[in-house]
N, C-alpha and C positions, 0 to 999 in steps of 0.2 A: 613581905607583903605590905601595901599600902593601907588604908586605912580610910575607908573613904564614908561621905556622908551620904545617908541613906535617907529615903522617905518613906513613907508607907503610906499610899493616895486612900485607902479604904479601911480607917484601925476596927473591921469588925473582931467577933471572938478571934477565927483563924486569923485575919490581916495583922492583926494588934501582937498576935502568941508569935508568928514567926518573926515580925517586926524586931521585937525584943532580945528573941534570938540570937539577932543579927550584932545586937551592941557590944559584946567583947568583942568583935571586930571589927569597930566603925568608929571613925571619930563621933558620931553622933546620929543619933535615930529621930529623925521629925515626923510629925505630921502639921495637916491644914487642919484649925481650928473654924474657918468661915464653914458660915451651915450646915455643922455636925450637930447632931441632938446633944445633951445631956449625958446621956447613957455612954457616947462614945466617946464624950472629954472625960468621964470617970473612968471609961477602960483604958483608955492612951495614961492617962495619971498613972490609972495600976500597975502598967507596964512599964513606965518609965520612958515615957515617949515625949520629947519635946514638941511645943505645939511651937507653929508660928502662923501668924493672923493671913498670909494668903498665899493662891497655890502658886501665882508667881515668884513669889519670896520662896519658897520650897522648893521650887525647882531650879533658881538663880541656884542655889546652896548645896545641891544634889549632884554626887556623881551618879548615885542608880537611884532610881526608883520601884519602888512594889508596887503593883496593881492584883489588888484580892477584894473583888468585889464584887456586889449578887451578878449574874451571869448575864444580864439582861442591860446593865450596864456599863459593860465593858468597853463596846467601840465609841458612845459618848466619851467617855471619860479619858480614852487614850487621845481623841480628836482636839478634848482639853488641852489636852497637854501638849500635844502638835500645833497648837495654836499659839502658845508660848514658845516652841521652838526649842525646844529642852533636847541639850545636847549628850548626853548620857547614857549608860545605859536604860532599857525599860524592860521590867523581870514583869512578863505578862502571865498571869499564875491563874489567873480563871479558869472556871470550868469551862471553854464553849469550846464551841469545835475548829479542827482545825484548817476548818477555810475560813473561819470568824480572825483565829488569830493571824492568817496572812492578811486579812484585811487592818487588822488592828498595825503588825508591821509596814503596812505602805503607806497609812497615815502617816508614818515617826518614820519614814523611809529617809525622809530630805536631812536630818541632823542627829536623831536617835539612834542607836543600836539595841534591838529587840533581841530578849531572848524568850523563846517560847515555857513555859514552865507548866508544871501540874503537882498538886499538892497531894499525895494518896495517902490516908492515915486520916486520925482525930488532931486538933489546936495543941501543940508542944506545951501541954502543962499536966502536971501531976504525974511526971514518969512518962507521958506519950513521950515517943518519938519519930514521927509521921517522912515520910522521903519526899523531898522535893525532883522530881524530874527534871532533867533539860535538854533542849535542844536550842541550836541557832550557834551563830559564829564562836569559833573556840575560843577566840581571846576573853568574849565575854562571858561563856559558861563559867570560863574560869577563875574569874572574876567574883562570879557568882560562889561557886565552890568554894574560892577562901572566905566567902563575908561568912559563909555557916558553917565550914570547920571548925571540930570541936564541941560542936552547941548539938540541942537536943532535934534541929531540922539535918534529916540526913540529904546528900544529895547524890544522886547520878545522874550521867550523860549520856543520851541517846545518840547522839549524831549531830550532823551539822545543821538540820533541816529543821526550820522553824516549822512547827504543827506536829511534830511528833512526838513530842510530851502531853502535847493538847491529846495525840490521838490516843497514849496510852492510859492518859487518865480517866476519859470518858468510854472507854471498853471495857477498862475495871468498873465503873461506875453503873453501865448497862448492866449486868449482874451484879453486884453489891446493894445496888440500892432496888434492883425490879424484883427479886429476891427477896429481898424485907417486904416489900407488898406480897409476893403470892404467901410467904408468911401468914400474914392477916387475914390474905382469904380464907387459906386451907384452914387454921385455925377458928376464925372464923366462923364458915359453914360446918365446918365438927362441933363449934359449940351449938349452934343453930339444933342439932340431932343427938346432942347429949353426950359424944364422944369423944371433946378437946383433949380430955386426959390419955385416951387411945392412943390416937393421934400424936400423944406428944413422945411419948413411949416409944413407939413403931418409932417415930425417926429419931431417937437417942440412941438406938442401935447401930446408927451409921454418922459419923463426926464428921468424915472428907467431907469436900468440895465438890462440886463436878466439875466448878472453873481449873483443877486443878488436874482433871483426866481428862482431857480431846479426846483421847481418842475413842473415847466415848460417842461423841458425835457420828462415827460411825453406823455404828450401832443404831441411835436414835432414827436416823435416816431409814436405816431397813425399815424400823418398825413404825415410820412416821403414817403409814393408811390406817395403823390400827390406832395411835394415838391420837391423832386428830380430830376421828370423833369422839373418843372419851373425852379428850376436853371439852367439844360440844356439849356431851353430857354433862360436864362439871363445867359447865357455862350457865346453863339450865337452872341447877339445883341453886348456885349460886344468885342466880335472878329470882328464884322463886321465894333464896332466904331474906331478899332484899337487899343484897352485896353486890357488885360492878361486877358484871359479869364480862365484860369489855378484853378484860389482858389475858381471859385464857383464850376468848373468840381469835384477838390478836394471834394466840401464838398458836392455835391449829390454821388460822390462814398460813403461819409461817412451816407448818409441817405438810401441809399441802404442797408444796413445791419439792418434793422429796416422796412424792405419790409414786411417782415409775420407777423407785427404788425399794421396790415390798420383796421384803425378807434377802436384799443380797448380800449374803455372807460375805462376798470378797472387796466388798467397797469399801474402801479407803478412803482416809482424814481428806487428803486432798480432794477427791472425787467427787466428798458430801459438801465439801464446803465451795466449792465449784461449779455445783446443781445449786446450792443456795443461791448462790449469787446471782448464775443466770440458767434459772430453770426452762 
């Protein structure tokens, strides 16, 4: 395996933990020190990230680059880098979606090789071990694959198609993170009425997942005329404790589309998830 030099265009917490990672397999792990705070030349320091003073010099020196950066800056910053002409690979590892990151590959289309990436887990430090996704051309997952062999970023390969790392990390992410909010409500409004400790009880009783049974979704579907307005109702109670009542409004719109499915037993994963899409 070659040994090639890496950059990491964003050393936030996560940019900076996998960065690091990367370095028993790199000749060398940089970053661009121009118009970084404070805070992020003392994280790149902590990590043992070499700075060098600009992002053209970084990219001259680079055969891949890391791109982990907030979500909203993603296609500026690859446009960056397409404007330099940066002939290497480019491990596109943001959260956005993934028609964001074909957009971000036909930027870097003309000299770059993109791979589509997703980070699912917490920053590789104190024992995490978070999985890197990929997709996009083989040569260069693979490429990818040996820089984090070994180290505490696990990786796998979805395919050849750029966006489908993108797609499976913001799927996980629709439930992991919209979940921790109905969290806050539900708790929330039970504390509102004296019974958080109730509440917390009742669901210690149950540990799974739902993400983890479909075929559950079934199911829901039958019952979706009778749930939708209980969430109404728990939309309600929830405005009236002074909490957003907004995401459960959202999700009985979403069980409305599964009205002409009341109580059928025989309807099937595919069926429900095929009225969802085109009620």
């Amino acid at each position: 395996m070659d040994h090639p030099t890496v950059g990491i265009l964003h050393p936030g917490n996560m940019g900076a933990a996998v960065a690091a990672c990367a370095a028993p397999n790199a000749a060398a792990v940089l970053w661009c020190a121009a118009g970084r705070s404070a805070a992020s030349a003392a994280r790149a320091e902590r990590y043992g990230l070499q700075p060098v003073p600009t992002l053209e010099q970084l990219l001259d020196r680079c055969d891949l680059v890391i791109s982990l950066c907030p979500p909203a800056a993603a296609e500026d910053l690859a446009r960056e880098v397409a404007a330099h002409r940066f002939n290497g690979v480019y491990l596109e590892a943001n959260a956005i979606s993934p028609e964001r990151t074909l957009r971000v590959a036909e930027l870097l289309a003309a000299t770059a090789t993109v791979v589509d990436g997703g980070v699912v887990g917490s920053p590789p430090v104190g024992g995490k071990t978070p999985t890197l996704y990929l997709s996009g051309p083989a040569d260069a997952t693979t490429r990818v694959e040996e820089l984090f062999a070994g180290t505490d970023v696990l990786t796998k390969t979805l395919g050849s198609e750029v966006g489908q790392a993108s797609a499976l990390k913001l799927a996980y992410a629709s439930f992991q993170k919209a979940s921790r909010v109905l969290v806050a409500l539900a708790v929330g409004v039970a504390r509102e009425h004296g019974v958080d400790q109730e509440l917390i009880e009742v669901a210690s009783k149950r540990t799974g997942s739902y993400l983890s049974e479909p075929e559950y979704i079934a199911k829901t579907a039958a019952r979706a005329w009778r749930w939708g307005p209980e969430l109404e109702e728990t939309a309600d109670m929830l405005a009236a404790a002074g909490l957003p009542p907004e995401m459960l409004r959202a999700a009985a719109s979403t069980l409305a589309r599964w009205n002409d499915a009341k109580d059928d037993g025989a309807l099937t994963l595919t069926d429900a998830l095929n009225r969802l899409a085109h009620p």
